[in-house]
PASEBA-1860 file (N, C-alpha, C; in nm, 3 decimals):
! residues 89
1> XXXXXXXX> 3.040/1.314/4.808/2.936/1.294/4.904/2.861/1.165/4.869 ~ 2.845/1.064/4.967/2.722/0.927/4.960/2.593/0.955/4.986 ~ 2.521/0.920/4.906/2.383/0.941/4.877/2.331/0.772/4.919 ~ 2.224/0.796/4.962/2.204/0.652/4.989/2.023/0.631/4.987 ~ 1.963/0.552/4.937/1.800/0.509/4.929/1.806/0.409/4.974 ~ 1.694/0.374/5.051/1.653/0.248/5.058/1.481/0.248/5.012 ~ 1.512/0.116/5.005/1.351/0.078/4.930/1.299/-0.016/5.025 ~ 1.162/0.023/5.078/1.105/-0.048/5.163/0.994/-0.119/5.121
9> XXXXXXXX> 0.993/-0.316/5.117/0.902/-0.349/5.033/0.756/-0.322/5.111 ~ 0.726/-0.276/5.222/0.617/-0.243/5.302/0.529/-0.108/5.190 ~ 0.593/-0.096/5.067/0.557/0.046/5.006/0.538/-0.009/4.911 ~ 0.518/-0.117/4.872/0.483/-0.239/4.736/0.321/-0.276/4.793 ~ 0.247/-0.325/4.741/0.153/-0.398/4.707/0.149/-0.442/4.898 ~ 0.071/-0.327/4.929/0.027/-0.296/5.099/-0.095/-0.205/5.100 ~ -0.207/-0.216/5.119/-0.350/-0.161/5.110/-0.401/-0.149/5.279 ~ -0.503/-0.050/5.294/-0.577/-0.067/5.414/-0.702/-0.101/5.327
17> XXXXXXXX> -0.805/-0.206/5.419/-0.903/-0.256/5.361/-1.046/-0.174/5.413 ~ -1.136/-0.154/5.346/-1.281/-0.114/5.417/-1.296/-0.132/5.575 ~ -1.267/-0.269/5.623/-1.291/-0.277/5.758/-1.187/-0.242/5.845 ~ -1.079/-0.159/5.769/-1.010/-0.117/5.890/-0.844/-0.213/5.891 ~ -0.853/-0.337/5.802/-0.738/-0.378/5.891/-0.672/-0.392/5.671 ~ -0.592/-0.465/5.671/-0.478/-0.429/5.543/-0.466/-0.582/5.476 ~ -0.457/-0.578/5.377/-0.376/-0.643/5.264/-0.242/-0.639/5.244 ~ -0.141/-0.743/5.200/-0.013/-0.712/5.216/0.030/-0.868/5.148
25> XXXXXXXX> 0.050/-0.843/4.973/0.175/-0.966/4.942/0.322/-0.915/4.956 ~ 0.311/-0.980/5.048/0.472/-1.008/5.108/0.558/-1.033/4.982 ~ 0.564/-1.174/4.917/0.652/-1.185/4.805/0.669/-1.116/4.719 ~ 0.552/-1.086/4.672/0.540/-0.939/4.545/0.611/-0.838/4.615 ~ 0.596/-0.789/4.697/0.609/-0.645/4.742/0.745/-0.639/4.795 ~ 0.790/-0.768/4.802/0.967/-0.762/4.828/1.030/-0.812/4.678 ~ 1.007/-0.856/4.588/1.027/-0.874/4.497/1.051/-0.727/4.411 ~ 0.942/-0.655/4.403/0.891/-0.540/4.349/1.034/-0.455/4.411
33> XXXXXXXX> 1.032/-0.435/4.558/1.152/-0.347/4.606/1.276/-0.366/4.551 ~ 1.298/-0.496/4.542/1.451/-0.534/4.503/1.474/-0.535/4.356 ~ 1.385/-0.526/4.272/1.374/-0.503/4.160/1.377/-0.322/4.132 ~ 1.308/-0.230/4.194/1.337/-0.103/4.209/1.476/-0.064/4.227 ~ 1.552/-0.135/4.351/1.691/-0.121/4.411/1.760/-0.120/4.270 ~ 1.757/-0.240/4.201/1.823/-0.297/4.099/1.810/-0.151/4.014 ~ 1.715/-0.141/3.942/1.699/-0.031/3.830/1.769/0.074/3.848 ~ 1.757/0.145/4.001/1.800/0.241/4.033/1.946/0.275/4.022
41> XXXXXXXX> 2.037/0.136/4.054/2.149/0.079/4.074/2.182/0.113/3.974 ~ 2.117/0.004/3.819/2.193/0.040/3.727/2.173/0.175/3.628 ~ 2.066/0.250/3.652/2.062/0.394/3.635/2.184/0.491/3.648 ~ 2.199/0.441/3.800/2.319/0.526/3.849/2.475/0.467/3.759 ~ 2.457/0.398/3.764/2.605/0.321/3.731/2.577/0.362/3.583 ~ 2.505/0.385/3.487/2.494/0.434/3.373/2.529/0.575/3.352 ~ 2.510/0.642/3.462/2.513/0.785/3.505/2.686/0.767/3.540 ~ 2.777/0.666/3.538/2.908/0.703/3.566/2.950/0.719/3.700
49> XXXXXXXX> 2.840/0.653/3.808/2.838/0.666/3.955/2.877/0.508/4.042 ~ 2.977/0.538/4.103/3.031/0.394/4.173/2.895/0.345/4.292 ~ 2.816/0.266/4.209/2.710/0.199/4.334/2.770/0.100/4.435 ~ 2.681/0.062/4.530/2.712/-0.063/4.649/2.550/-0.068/4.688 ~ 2.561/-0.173/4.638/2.396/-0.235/4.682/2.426/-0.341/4.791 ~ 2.324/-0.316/4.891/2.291/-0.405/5.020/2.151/-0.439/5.072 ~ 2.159/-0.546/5.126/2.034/-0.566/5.212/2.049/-0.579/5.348 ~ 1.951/-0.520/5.431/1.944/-0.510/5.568/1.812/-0.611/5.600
57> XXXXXXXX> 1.858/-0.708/5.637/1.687/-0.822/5.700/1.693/-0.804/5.807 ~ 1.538/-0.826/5.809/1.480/-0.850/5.942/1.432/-0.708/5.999 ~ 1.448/-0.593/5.933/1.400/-0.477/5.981/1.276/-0.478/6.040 ~ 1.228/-0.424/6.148/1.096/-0.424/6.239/1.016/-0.250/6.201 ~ 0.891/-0.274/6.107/0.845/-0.147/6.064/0.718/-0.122/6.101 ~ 0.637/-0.056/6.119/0.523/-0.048/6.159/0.426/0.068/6.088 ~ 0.292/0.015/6.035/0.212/0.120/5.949/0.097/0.118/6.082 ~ 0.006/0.255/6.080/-0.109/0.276/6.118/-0.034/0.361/6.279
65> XXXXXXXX> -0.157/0.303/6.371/-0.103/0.369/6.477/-0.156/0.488/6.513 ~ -0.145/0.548/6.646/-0.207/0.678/6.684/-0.244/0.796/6.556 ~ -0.361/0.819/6.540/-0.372/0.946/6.481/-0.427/0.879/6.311 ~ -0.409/0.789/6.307/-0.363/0.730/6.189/-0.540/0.649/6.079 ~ -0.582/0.627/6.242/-0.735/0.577/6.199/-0.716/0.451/6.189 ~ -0.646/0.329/6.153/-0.616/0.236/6.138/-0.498/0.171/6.244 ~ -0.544/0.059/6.275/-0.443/-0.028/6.417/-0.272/-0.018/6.388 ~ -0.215/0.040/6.460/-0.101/-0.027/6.471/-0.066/-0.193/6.431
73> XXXXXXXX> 0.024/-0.224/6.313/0.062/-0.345/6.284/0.191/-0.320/6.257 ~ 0.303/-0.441/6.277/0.412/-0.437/6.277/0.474/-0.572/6.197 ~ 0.557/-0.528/6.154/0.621/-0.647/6.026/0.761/-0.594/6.021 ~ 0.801/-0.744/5.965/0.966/-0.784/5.926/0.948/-0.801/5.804 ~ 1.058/-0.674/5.788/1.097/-0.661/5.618/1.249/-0.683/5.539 ~ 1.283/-0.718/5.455/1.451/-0.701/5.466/1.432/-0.564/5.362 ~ 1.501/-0.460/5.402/1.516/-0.362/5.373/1.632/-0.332/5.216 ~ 1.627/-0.315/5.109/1.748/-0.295/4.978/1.748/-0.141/5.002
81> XXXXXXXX> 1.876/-0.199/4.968/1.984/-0.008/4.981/2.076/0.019/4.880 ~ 2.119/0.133/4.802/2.178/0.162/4.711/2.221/0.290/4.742 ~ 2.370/0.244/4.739/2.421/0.404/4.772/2.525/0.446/4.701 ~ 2.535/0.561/4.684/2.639/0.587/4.519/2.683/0.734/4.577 ~ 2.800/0.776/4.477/2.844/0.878/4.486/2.804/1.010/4.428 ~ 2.791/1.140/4.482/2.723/1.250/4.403/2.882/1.341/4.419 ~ 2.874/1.437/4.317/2.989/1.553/4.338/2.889/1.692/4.393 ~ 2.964/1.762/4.477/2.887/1.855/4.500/2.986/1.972/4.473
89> X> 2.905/2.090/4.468/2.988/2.199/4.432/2.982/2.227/4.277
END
């Protein structure tokens, strides 16, 4: 069975601020993801598990929004993915 994560750098170094609207280093916080991807990667592959790491750019994501208390904002992220094999049974 393929198991698969992705790491979204929108989940790095991304804050809502006092007045309502957000903080967000972009470089750090995609840096930070692809550096997670990586670890995870070679975790697994230490674990004896055939990885395949990818990136998906340009993904369109959006935080806040109805219900949420804070505005709808929307951003382009390139998305890291790591997907490896599990045995089941």
């Amino acid at each position: 069975m393929r198991k698969q994560r992705t790491f979204n750098p929108a989940n790095w170094h991304f804050a809502w601020t006092e007045d309502g609207w957000y903080e967000w280093d972009r470089k750090a916080a995609h840096s930070a993801a692809l550096r997670a991807r990586n670890v995870e990667a070679k975790r697994m592959k230490a674990a004896g598990r055939l990885v395949t790491k990818s990136t998906i750019p340009g993904q369109l994501i959006t935080r806040g929004g109805i219900g949420s208390g804070h505005p709808e904002i929307s951003m382009h992220v390139s998305m890291y993915v790591s997907v490896y094999m599990i045995e089941v049974g």
